[in-house]
PyMOL commands that place a pseudoatom at each C-alpha (Angstrom):
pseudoatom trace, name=CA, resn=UNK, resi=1, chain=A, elem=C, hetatm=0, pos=[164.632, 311.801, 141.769]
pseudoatom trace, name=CA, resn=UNK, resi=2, chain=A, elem=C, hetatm=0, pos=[163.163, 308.657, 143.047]
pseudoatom trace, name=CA, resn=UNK, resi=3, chain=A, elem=C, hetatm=0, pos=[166.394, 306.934, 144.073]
pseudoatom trace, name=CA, resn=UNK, resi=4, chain=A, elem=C, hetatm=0, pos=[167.255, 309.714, 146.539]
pseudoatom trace, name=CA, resn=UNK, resi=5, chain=A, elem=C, hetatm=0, pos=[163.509, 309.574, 148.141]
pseudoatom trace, name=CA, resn=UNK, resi=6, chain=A, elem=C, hetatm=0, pos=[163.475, 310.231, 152.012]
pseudoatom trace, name=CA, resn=UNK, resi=7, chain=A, elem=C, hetatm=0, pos=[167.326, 311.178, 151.706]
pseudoatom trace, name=CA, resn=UNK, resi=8, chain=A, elem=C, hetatm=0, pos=[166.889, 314.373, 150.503]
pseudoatom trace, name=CA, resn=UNK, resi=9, chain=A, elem=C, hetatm=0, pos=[164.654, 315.353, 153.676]
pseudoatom trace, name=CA, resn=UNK, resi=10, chain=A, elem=C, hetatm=0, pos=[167.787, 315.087, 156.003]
pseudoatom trace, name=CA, resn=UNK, resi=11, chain=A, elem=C, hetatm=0, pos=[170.162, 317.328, 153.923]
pseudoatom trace, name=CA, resn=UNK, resi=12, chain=A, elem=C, hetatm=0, pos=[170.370, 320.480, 155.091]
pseudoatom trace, name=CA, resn=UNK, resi=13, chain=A, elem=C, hetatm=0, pos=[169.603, 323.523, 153.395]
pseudoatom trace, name=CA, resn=UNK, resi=14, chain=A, elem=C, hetatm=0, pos=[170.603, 327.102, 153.215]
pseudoatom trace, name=CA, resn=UNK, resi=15, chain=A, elem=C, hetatm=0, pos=[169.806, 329.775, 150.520]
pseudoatom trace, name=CA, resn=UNK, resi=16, chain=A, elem=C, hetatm=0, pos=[168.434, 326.908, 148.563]
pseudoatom trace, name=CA, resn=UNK, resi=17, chain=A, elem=C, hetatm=0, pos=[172.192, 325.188, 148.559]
pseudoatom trace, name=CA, resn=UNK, resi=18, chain=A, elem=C, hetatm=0, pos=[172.923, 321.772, 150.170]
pseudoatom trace, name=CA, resn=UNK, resi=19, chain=A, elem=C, hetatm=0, pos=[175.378, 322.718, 153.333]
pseudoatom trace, name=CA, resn=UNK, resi=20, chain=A, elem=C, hetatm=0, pos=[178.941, 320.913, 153.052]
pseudoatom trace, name=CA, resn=UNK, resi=21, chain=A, elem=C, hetatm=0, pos=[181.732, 319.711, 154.742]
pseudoatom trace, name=CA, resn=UNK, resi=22, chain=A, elem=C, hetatm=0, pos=[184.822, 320.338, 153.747]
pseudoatom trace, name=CA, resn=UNK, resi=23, chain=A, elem=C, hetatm=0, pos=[185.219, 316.988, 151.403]
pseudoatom trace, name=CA, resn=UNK, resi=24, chain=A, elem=C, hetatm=0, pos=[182.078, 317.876, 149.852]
pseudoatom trace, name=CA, resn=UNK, resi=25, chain=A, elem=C, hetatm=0, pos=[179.806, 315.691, 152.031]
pseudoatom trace, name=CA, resn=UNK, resi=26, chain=A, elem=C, hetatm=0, pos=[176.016, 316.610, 152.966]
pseudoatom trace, name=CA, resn=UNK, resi=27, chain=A, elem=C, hetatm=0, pos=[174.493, 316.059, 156.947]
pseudoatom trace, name=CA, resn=UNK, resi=28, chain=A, elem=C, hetatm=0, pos=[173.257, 312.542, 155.185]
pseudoatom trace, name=CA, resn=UNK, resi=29, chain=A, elem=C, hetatm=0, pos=[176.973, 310.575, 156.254]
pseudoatom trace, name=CA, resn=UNK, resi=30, chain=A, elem=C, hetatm=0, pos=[178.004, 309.198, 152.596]
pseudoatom trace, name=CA, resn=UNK, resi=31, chain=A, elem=C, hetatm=0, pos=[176.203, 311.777, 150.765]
pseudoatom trace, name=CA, resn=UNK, resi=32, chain=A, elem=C, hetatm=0, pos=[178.557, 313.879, 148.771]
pseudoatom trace, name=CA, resn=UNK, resi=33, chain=A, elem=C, hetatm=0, pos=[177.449, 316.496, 146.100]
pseudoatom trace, name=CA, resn=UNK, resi=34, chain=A, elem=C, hetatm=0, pos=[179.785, 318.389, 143.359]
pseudoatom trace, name=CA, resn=UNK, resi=35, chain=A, elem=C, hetatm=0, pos=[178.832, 321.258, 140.748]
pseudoatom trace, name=CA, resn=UNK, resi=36, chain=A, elem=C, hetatm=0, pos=[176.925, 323.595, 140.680]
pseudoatom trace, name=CA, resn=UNK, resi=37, chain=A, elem=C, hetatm=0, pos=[175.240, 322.550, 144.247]
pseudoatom trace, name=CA, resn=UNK, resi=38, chain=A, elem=C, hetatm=0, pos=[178.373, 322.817, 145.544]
pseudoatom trace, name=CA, resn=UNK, resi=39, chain=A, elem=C, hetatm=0, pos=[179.169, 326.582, 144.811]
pseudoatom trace, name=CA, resn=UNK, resi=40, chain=A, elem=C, hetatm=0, pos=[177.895, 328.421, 148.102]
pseudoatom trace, name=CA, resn=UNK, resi=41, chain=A, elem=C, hetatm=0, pos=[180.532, 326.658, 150.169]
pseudoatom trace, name=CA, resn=UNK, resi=42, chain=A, elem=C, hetatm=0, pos=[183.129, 325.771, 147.707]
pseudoatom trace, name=CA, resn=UNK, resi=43, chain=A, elem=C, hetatm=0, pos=[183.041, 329.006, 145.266]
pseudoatom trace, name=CA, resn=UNK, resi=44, chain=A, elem=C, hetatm=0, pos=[182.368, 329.244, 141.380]
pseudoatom trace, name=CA, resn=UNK, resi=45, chain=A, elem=C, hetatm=0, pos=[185.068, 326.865, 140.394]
pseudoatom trace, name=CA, resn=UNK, resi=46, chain=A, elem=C, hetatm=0, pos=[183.229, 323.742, 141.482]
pseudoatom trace, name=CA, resn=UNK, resi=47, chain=A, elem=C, hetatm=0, pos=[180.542, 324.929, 139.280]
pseudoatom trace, name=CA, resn=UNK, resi=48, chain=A, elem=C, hetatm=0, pos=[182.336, 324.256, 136.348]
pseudoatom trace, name=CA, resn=UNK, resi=49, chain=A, elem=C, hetatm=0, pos=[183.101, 320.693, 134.958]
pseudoatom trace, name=CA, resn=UNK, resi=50, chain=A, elem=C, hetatm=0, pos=[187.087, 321.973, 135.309]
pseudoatom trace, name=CA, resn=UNK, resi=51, chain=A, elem=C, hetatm=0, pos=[186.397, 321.544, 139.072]
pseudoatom trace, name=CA, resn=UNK, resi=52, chain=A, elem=C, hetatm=0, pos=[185.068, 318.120, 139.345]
pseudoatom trace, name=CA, resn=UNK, resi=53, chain=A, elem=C, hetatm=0, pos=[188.780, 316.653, 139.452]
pseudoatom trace, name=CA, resn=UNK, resi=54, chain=A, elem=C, hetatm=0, pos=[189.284, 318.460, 142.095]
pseudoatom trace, name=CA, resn=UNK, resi=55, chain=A, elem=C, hetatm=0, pos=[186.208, 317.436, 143.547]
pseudoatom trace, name=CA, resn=UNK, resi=56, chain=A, elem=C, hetatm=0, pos=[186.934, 313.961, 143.163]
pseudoatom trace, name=CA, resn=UNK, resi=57, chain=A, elem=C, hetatm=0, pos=[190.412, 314.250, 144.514]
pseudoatom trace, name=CA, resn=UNK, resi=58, chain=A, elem=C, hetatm=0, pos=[188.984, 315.751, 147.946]
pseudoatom trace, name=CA, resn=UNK, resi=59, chain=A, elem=C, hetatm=0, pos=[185.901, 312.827, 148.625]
pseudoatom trace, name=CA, resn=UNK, resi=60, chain=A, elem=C, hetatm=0, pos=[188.493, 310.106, 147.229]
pseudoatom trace, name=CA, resn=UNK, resi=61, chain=A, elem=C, hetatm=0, pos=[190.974, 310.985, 150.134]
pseudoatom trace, name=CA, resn=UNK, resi=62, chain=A, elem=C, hetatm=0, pos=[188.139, 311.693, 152.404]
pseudoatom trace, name=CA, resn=UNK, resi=63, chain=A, elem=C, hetatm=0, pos=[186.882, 308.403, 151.718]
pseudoatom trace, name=CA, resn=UNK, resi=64, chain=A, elem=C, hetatm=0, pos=[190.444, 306.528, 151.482]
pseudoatom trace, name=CA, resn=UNK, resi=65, chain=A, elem=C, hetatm=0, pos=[190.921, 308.274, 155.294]
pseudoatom trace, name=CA, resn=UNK, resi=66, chain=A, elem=C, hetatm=0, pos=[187.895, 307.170, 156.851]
pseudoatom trace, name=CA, resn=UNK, resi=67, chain=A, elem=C, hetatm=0, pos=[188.357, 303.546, 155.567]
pseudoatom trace, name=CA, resn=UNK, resi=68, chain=A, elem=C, hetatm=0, pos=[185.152, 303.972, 153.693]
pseudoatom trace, name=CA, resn=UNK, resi=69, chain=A, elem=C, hetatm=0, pos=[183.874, 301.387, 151.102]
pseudoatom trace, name=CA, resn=UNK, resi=70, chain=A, elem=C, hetatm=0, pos=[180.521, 301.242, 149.443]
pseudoatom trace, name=CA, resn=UNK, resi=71, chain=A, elem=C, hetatm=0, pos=[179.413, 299.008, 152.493]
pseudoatom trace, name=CA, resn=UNK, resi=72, chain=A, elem=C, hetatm=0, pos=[180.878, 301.313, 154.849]
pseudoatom trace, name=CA, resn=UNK, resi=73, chain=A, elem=C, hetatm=0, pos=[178.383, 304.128, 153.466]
pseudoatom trace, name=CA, resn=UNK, resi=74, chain=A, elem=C, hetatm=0, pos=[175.566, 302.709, 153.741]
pseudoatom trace, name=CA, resn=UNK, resi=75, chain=A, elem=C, hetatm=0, pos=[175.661, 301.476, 156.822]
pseudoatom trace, name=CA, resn=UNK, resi=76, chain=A, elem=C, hetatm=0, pos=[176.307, 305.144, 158.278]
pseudoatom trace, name=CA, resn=UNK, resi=77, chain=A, elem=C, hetatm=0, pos=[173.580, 306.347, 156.279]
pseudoatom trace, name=CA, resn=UNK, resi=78, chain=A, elem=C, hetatm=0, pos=[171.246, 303.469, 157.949]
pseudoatom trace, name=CA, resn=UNK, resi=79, chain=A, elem=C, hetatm=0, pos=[172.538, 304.395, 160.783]
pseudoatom trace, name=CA, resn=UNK, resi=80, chain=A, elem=C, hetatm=0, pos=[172.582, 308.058, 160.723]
pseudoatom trace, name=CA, resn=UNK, resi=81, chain=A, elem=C, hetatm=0, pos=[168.933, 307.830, 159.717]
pseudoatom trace, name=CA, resn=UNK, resi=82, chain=A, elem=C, hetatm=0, pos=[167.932, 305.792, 162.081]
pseudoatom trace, name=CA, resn=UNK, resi=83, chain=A, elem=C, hetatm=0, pos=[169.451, 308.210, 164.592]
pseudoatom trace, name=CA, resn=UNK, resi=84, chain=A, elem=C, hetatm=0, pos=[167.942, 311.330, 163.260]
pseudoatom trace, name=CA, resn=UNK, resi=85, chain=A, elem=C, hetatm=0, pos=[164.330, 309.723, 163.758]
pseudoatom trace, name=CA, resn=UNK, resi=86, chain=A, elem=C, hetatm=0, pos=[165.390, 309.135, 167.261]
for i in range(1, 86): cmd.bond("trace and resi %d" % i, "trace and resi %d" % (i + 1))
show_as sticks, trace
zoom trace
């Protein structure tokens, strides 16, 4: 995917999974990922297209409680990568 080039370096991995918070966000800040990625830390459901309103539901209030816009996102991601190279 060459939109996500150089992001995908800084999410971290385990058993071949992305690792998530609990809204669903990566260790990129602003980087959220649903389905079937999702499933080590979430469970089956979230593998299923039945889950992705739920899904939704949890990064909407995540990002409605951190104030977050589309600005807001990347500018933590700049920032975070520009950290991480630190």
């Amino acid at each position: 995917m060459p939109y996500l080039a150089g992001v995908l370096d800084q999410v971290q991995i385990a058993d071949g999974f992305p690792i998530l918070d609990e809204h669903f966000q990566t260790s990129v800040p602003g980087l959220f990922i649903t389905g079937f990625a999702a499933t080590r830390d979430f469970g089956p459901f979230f593998g299923f297209v039945r889950g992705s309103t739920a899904a939704a539901e949890i990064i909407a209030r995540r990002l409605v409680e951190s104030g977050a816009d589309g600005r807001d996102l990347a500018a933590q991601r700049s920032g975070s990568h520009a950290a991480s190279t630190m």
